[in-house]
N, C-alpha and C positions, 0 to 999 in steps of 0.2 A: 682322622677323627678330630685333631687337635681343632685343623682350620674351620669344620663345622662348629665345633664350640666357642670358638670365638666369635664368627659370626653370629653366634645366638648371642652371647655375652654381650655384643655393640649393639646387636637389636633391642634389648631392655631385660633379656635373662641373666640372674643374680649368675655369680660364678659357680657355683652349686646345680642350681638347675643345669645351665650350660653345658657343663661336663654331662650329666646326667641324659640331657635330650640328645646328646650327640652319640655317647654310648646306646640310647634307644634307638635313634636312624639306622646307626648301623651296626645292627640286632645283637648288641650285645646286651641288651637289658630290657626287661617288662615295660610299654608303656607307662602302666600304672604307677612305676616307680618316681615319675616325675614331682607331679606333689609331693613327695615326702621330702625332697629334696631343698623345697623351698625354704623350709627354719633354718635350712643350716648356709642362708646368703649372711654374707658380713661378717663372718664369723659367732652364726647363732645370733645374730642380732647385737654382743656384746663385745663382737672382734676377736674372739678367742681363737677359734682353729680355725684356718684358711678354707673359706666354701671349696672352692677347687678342690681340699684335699677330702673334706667331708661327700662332696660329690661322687669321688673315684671310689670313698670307703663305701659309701652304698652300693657302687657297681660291684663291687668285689664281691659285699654280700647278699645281695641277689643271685648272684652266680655259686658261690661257696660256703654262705655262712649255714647256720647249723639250720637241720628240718629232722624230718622223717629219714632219709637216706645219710642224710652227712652230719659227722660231729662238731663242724665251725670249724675242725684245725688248722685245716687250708686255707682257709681266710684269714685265720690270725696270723697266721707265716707270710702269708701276700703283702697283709697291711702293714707287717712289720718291713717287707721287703721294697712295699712304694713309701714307705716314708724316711726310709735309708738315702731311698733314689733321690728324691723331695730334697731332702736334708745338705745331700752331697753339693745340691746345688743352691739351694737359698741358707742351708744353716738352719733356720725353724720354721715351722709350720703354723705359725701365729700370726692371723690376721691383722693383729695391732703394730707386730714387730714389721711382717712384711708392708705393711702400709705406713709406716713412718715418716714425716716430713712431710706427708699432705693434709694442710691443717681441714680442708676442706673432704668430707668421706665421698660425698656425692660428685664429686670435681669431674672434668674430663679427664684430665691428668692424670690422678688416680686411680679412674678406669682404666686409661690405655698402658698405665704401669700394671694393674693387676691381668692384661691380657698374657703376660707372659705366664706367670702362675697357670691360668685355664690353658694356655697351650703346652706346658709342659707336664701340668700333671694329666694329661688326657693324653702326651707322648708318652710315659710312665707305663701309665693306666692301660693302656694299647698294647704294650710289649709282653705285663704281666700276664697279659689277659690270652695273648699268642700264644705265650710260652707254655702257658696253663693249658692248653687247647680247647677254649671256647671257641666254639662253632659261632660262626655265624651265617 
């Protein structure tokens, strides 16, 4: 999954989408989920939470968060448990903090830094998603 999402990411998909399109290939997520994905590139537009991580949280809640059948709990325990994973390895989940020192947002540079982010929170994203046994 990772290396599909980063190939979306260098094709011109924010990091949010990315994750998202890659979890829809391969079927762990509704098409239609894709749009929704897109406000939350660059961190909502104001750099705050990492698209990548905002990406993985929609996949999670498509798959578990609250409806007719389910109470959201499982998704809140997920999201808590990928942004552990997140955390162990970057420390914060903040678009501003992990983009730091690229004075330029749009840069290559800072694209090809933020590729590790879209490939590990889609390695993350991947394991929860196993472990939880979503079908695909």
């Amino acid at each position: 999954m990772e290396k599909i999402a980063v190939d979306y990411f260098l094709k011109g998909y924010s990091c949010s989408e990315s994750v998202v399109q890659a979890a829809i290939d391969k079927g762990y997520a509704p098409k239609e989920l894709l749009s929704s994905a897109t406000p939350f590139s660059g961190g909502m537009g104001v750099r705050c939470l990492c698209g990548a991580v905002a990406g993985a949280m929609l996949v999670i809640g498509s798959n578990f968060g609250k409806n007719d059948e389910r109470d959201g709990m499982q998704a809140r325990a997920m999201a808590k448990q990928y942004n552990e994973k997140f955390s162990q390895k970057y420390k914060v989940n903040c678009c501003k903090v992990l983009s730091a020192g690229f004075k330029d947002f749009h840069s290559p540079e800072r694209k090809h830094h933020c590729c590790s982010m879209v490939n590990d929170s889609c390695v993350i994203l991947e394991e929860l998603l196993k472990e939880n046994k979503v079908k695909i």
